[in-house]
KOLVODREN-103825 format. One record per residue: x, y, z of N, C-alpha, C in turn; residue number from 0. Coordinates in pm, 1 decimal. Example, Ala and Ser with C-alpha at 12.3 -4.5 7.8 and 13.67 -1.06 7.14 Angstrom:
<rs>
+----------+----------+----------+----------+----------+----------+----------+----------+----------+-----+
!      n.x !      n.y !      n.z !     ca.x !     ca.y !     ca.z !      c.x !      c.y !      c.z ! pos !
+----------+----------+----------+----------+----------+----------+----------+----------+----------+-----+
!   1319.0 !   -569.0 !    780.0 !   1230.0 !   -450.0 !    780.0 !   1320.0 !   -330.0 !    780.0 !   0 !
!   1285.0 !   -225.0 !    708.0 !   1367.0 !   -106.0 !    714.0 !   1290.0 !      3.0 !    787.0 !   1 !
+----------+----------+----------+----------+----------+----------+----------+----------+----------+-----+
</rs>
This chain:
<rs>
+----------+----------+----------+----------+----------+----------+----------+----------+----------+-----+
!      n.x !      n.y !      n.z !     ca.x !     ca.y !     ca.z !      c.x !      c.y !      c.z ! pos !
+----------+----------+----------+----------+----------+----------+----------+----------+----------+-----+
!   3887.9 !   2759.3 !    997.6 !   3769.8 !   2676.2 !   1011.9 !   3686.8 !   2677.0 !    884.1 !   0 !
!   3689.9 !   2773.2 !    804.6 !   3620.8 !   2788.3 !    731.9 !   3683.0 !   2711.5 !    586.1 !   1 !
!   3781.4 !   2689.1 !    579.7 !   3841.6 !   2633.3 !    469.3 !   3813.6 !   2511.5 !    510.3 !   2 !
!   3813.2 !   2424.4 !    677.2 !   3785.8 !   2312.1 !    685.4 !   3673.3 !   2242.9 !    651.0 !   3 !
!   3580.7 !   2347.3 !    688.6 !   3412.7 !   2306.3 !    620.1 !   3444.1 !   2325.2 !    509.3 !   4 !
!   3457.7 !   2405.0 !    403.9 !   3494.7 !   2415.2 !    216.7 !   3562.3 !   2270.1 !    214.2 !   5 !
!   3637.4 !   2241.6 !    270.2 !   3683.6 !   2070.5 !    210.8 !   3654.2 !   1992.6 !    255.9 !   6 !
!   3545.7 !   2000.1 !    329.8 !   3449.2 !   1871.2 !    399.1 !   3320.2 !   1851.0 !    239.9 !   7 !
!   3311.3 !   1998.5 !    246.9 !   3179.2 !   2021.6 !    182.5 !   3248.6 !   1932.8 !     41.4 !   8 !
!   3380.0 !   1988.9 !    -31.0 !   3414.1 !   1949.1 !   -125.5 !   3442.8 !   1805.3 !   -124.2 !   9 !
!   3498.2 !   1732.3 !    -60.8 !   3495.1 !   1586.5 !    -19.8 !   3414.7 !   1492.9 !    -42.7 !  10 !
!   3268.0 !   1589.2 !     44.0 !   3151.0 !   1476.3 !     35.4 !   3106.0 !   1495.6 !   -143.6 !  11 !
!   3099.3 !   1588.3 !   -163.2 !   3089.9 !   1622.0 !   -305.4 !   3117.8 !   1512.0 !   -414.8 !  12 !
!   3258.0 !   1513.5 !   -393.6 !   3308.8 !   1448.3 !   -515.6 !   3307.4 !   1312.9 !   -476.7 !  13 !
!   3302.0 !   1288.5 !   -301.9 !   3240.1 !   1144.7 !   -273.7 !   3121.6 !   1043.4 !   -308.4 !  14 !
!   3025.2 !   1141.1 !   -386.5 !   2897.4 !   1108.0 !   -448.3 !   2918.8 !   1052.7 !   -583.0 !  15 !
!   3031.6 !   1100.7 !   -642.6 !   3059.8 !   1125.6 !   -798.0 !   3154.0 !    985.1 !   -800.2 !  16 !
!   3133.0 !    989.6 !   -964.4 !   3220.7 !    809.2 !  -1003.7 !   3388.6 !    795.0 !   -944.1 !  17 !
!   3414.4 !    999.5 !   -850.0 !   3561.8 !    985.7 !   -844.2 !   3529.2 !    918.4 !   -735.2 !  18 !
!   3695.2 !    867.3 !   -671.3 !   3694.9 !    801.2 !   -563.8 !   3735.7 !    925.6 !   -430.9 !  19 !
!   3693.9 !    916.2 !   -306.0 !   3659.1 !    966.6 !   -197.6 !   3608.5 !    945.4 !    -78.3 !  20 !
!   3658.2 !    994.3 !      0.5 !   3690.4 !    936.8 !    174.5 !   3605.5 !   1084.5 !    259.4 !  21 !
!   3489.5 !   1105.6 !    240.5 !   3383.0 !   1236.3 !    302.8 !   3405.1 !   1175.9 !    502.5 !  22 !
!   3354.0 !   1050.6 !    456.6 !   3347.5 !   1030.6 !    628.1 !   3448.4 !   1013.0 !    710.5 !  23 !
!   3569.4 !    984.3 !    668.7 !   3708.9 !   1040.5 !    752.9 !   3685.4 !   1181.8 !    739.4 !  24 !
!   3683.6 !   1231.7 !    671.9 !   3696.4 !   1422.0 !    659.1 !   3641.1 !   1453.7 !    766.8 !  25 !
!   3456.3 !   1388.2 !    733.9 !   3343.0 !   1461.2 !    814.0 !   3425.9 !   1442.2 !   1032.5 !  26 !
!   3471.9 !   1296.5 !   1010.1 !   3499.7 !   1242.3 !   1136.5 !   3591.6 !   1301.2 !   1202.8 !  27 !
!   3705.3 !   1367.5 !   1132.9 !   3816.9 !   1470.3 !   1138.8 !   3816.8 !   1551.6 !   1221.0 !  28 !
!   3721.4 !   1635.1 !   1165.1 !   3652.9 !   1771.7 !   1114.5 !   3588.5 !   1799.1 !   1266.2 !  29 !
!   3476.1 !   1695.8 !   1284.9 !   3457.8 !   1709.4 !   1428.9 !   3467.3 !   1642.9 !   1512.0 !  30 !
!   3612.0 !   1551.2 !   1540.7 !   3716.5 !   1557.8 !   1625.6 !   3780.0 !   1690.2 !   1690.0 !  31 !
!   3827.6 !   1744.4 !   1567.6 !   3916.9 !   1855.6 !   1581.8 !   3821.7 !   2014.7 !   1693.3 !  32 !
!   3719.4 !   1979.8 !   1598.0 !   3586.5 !   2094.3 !   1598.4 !   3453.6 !   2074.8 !   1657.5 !  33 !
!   3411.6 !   2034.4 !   1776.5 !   3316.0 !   1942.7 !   1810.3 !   3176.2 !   2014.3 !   1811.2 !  34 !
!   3237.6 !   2183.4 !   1827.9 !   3124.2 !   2244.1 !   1851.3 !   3029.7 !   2296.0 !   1687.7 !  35 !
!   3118.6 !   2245.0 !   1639.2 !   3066.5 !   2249.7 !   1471.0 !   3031.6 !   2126.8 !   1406.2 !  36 !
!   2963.1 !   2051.8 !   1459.0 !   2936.7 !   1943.2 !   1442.9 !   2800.8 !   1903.2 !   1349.3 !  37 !
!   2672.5 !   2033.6 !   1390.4 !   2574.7 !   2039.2 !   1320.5 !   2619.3 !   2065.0 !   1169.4 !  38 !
!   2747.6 !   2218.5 !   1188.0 !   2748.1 !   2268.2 !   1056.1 !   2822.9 !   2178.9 !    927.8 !  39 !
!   2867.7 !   2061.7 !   1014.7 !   2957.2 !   1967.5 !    946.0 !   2854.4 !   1852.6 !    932.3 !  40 !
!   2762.1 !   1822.1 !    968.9 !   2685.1 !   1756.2 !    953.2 !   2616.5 !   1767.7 !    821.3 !  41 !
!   2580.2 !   1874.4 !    843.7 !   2446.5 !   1953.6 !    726.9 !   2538.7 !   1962.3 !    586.5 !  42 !
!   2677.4 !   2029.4 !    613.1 !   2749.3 !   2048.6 !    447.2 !   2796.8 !   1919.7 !    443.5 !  43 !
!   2798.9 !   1809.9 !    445.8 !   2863.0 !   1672.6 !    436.0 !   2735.6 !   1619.4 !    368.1 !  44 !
!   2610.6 !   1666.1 !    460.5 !   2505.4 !   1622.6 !    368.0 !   2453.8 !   1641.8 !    215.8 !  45 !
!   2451.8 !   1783.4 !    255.1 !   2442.0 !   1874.8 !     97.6 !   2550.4 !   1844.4 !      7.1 !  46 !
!   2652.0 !   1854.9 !      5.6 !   2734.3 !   1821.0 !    -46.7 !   2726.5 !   1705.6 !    -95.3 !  47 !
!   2703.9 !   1567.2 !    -64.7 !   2696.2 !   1474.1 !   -130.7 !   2589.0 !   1435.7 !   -164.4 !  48 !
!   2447.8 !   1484.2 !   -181.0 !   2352.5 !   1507.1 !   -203.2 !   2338.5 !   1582.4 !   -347.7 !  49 !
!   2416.7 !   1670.5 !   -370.0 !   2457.1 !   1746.7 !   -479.9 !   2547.2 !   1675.9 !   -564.3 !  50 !
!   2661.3 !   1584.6 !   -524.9 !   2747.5 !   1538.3 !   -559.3 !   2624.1 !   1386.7 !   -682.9 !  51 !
!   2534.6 !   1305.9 !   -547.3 !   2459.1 !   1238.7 !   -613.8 !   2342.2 !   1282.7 !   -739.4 !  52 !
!   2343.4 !   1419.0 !   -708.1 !   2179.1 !   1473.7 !   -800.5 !   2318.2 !   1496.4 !   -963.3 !  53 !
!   2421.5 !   1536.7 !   -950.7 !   2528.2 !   1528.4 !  -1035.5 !   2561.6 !   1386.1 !  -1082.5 !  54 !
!   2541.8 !   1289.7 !  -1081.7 !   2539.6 !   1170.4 !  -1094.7 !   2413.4 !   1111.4 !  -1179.9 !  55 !
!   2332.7 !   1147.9 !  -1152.0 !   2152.0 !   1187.7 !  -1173.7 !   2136.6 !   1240.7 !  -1284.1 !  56 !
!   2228.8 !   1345.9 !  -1303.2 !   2235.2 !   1412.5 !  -1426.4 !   2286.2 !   1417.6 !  -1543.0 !  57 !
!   2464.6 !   1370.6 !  -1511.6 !   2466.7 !   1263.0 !  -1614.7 !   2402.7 !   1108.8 !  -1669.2 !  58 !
!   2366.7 !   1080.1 !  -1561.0 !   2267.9 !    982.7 !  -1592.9 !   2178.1 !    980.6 !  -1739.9 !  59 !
!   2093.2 !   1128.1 !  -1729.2 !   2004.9 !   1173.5 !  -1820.7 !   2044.0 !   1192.0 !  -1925.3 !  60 !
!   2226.7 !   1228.2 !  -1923.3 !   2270.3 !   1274.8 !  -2096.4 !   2289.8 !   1124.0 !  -2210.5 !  61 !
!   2282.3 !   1008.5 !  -2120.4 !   2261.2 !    893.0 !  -2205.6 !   2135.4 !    865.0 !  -2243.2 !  62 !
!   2096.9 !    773.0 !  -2428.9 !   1988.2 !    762.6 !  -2458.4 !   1916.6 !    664.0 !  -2332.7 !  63 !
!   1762.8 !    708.5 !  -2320.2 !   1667.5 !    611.2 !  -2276.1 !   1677.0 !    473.2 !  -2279.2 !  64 !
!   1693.0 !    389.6 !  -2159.8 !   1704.8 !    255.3 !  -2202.5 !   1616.8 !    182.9 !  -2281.6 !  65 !
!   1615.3 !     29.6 !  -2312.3 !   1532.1 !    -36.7 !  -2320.8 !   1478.4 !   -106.1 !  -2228.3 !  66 !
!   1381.1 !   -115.4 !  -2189.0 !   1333.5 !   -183.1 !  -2031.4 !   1361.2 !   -328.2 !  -2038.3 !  67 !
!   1461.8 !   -342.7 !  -1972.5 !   1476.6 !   -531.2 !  -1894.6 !   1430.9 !   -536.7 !  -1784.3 !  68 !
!   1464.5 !   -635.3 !  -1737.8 !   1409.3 !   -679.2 !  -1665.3 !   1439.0 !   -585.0 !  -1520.5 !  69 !
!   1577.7 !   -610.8 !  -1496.4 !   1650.4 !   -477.5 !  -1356.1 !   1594.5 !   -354.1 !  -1396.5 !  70 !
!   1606.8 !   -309.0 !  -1500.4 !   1553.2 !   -179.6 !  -1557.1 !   1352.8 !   -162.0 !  -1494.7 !  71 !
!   1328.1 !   -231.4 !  -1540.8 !   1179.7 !   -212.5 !  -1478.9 !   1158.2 !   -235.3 !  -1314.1 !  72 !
!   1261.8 !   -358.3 !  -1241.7 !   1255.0 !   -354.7 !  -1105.5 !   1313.5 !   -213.9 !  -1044.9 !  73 !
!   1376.0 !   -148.6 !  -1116.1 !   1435.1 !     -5.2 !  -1051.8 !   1344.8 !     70.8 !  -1033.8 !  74 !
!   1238.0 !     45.3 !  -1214.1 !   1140.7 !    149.0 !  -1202.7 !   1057.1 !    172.0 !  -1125.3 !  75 !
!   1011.1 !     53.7 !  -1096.8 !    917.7 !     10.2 !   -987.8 !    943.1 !     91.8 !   -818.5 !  76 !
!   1090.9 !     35.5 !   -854.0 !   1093.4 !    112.6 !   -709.3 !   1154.9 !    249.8 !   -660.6 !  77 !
!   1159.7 !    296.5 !   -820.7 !   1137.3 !    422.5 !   -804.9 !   1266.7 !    544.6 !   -755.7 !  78 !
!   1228.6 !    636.3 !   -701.5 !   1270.9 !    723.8 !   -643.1 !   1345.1 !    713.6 !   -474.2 !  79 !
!   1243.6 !    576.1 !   -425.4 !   1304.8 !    533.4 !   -304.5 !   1407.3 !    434.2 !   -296.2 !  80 !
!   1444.4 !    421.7 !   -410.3 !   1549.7 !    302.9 !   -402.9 !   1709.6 !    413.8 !   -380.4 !  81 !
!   1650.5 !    513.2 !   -363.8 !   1784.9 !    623.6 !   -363.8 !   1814.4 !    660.1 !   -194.9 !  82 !
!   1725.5 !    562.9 !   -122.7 !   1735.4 !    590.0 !     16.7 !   1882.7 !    546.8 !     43.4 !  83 !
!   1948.5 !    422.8 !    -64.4 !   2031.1 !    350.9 !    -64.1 !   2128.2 !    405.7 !   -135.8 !  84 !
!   2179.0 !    544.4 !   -145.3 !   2248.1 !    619.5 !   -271.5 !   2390.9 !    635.9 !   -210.3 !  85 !
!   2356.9 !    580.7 !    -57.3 !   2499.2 !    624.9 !      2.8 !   2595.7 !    537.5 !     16.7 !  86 !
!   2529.3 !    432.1 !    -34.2 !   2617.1 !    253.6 !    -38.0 !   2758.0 !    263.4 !    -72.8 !  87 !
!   2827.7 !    216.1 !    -37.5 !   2980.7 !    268.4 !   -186.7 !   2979.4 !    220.0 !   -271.2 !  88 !
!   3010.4 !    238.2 !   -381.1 !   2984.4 !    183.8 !   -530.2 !   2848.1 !    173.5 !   -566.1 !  89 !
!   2735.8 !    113.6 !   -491.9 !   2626.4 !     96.9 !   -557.2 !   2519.6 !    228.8 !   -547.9 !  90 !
!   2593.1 !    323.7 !   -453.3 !   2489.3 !    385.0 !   -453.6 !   2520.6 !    469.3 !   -588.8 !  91 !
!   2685.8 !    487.6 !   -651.3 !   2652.5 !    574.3 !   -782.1 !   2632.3 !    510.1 !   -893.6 !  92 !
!   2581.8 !    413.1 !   -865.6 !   2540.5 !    318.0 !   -967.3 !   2354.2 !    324.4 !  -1001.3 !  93 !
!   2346.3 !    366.4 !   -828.4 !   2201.3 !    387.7 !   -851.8 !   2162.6 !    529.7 !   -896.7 !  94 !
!   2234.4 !    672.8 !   -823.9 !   2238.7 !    775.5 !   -923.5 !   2197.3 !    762.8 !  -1031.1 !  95 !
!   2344.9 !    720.2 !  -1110.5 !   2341.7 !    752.5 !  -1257.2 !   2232.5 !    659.6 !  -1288.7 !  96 !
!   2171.9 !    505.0 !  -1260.8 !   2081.3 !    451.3 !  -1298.3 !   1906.8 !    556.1 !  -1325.7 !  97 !
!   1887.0 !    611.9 !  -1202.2 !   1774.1 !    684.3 !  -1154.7 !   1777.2 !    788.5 !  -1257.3 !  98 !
!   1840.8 !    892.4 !  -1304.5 !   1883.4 !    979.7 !  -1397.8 !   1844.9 !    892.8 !  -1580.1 !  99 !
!   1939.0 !    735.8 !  -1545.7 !   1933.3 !    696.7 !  -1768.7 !   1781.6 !    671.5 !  -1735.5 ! 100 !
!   1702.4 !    653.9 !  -1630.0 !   1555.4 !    583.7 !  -1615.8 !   1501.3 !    685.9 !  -1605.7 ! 101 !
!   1503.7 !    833.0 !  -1655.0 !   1461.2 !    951.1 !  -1582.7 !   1325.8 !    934.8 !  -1514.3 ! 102 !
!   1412.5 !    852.6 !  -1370.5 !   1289.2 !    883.0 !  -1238.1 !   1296.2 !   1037.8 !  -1224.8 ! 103 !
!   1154.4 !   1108.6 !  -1170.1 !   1179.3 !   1273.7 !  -1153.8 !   1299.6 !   1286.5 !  -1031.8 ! 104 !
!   1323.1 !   1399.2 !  -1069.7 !   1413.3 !   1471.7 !   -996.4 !   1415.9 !   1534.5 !   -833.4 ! 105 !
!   1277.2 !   1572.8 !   -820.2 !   1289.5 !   1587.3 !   -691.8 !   1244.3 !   1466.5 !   -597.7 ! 106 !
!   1184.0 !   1384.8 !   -642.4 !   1196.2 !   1279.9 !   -500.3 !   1285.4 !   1243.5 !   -547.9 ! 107 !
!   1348.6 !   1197.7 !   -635.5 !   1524.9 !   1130.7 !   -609.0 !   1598.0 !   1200.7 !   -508.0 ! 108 !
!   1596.0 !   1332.5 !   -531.0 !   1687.3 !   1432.2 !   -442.9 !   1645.3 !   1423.9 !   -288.5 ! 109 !
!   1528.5 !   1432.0 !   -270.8 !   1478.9 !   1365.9 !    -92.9 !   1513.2 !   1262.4 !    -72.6 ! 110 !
!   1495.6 !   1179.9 !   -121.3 !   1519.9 !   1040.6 !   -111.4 !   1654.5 !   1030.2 !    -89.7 ! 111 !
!   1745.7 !   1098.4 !   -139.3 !   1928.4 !   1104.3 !   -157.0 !   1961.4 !   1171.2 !    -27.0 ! 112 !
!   1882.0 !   1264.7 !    -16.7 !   1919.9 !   1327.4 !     89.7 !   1888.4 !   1269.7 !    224.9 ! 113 !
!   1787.3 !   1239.7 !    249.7 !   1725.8 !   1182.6 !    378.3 !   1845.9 !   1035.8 !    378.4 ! 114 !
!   1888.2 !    915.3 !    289.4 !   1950.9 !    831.9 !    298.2 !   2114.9 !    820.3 !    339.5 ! 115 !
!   2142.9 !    995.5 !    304.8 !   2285.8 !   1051.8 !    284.0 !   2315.2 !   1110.7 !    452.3 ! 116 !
!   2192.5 !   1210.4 !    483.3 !   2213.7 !   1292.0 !    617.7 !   2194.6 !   1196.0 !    732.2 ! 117 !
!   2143.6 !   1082.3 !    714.8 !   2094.6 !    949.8 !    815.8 !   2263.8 !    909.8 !    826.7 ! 118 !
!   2305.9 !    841.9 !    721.6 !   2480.2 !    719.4 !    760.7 !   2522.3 !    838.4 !    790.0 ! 119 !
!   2510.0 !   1055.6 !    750.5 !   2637.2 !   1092.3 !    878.1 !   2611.2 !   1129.4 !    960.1 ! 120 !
!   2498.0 !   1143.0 !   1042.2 !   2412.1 !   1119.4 !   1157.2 !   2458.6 !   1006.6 !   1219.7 ! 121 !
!   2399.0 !    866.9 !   1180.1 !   2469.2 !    754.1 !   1243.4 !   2620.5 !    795.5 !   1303.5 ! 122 !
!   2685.7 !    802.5 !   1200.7 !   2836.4 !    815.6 !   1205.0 !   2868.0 !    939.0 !   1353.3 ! 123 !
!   2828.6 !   1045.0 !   1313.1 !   2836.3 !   1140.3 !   1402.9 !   2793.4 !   1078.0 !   1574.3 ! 124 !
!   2684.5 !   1008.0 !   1571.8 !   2648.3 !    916.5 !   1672.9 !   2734.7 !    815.4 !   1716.7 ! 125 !
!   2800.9 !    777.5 !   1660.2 !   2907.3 !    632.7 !   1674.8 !   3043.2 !    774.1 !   1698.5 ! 126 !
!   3098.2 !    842.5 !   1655.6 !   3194.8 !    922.9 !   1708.0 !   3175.4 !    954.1 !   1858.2 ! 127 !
!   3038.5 !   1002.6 !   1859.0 !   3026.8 !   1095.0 !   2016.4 !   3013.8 !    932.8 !   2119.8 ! 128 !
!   2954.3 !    849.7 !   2077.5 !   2946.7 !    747.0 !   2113.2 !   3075.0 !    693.9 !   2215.2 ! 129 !
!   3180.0 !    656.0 !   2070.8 !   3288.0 !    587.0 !   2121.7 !   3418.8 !    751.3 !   2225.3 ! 130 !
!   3334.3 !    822.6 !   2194.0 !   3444.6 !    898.9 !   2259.1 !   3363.6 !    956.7 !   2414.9 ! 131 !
!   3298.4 !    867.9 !   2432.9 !   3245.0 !    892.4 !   2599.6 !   3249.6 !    772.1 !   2644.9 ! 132 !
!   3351.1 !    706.8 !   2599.9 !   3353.1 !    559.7 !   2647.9 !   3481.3 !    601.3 !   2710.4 ! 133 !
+----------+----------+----------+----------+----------+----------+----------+----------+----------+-----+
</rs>
């Protein structure tokens, strides 16, 4: 069990990152198989790609400062909460690494990532228990 959470955790991880990755089959797997671990698969699916995104964030920062255009200033604008949306596929590591070259601060990005990240596997976890009491 414990190796299964380590590659859930690792999954959602690298699911955040520019690699490509499948966290929510894992997470969905995981507690299929394991139902009564469902919180603890919840929570490291979260963290995990939460970490995976603040890693995204961070390379972000090792490129020079942009020049502000036009998208560049609508990001700015919206800040730290536009990372509610970090879990999108493709766009959300687009918004990462964006939030990071714009160095929005660091910790509301990371709430913001997180609260947007632990919500779709919440949902998800909800739509599992859902369709399996049907």
């Amino acid at each position: 069990m414990v190796w299964a959470l380590a590659g859930l955790f690792g999954s959602s991880f690298l699911s955040a990152t520019l690699l490509p990755g499948s966290s929510e089959v894992v997470l969905l797997a995981l507690v299929k198989h394991w139902p009564d671990w469902a919180g603890t698969a919840w929570l490291l699916a979260s963290l995990g790609n939460t970490l995976g995104g603040m890693t995204s964030l961070w390379l972000g920062r090792r490129a020079p400062p942009p020049a502000m255009g036009r998208w560049q200033q609508r990001l700015q604008r919206l800040g730290p909460a536009s990372l509610l949306f970090s879990w999108v596929p493709l766009v959300g590591d687009g918004l990462c690494l964006a939030a990071g070259w714009l160095r929005l601060p660091w910790l509301p990005c990371m709430l913001w990532m997180l609260l947007g990240k632990a919500a779709r596997y919440a949902v998800l976890l909800w739509l599992l228990d859902w369709v399996m009491s049907l």
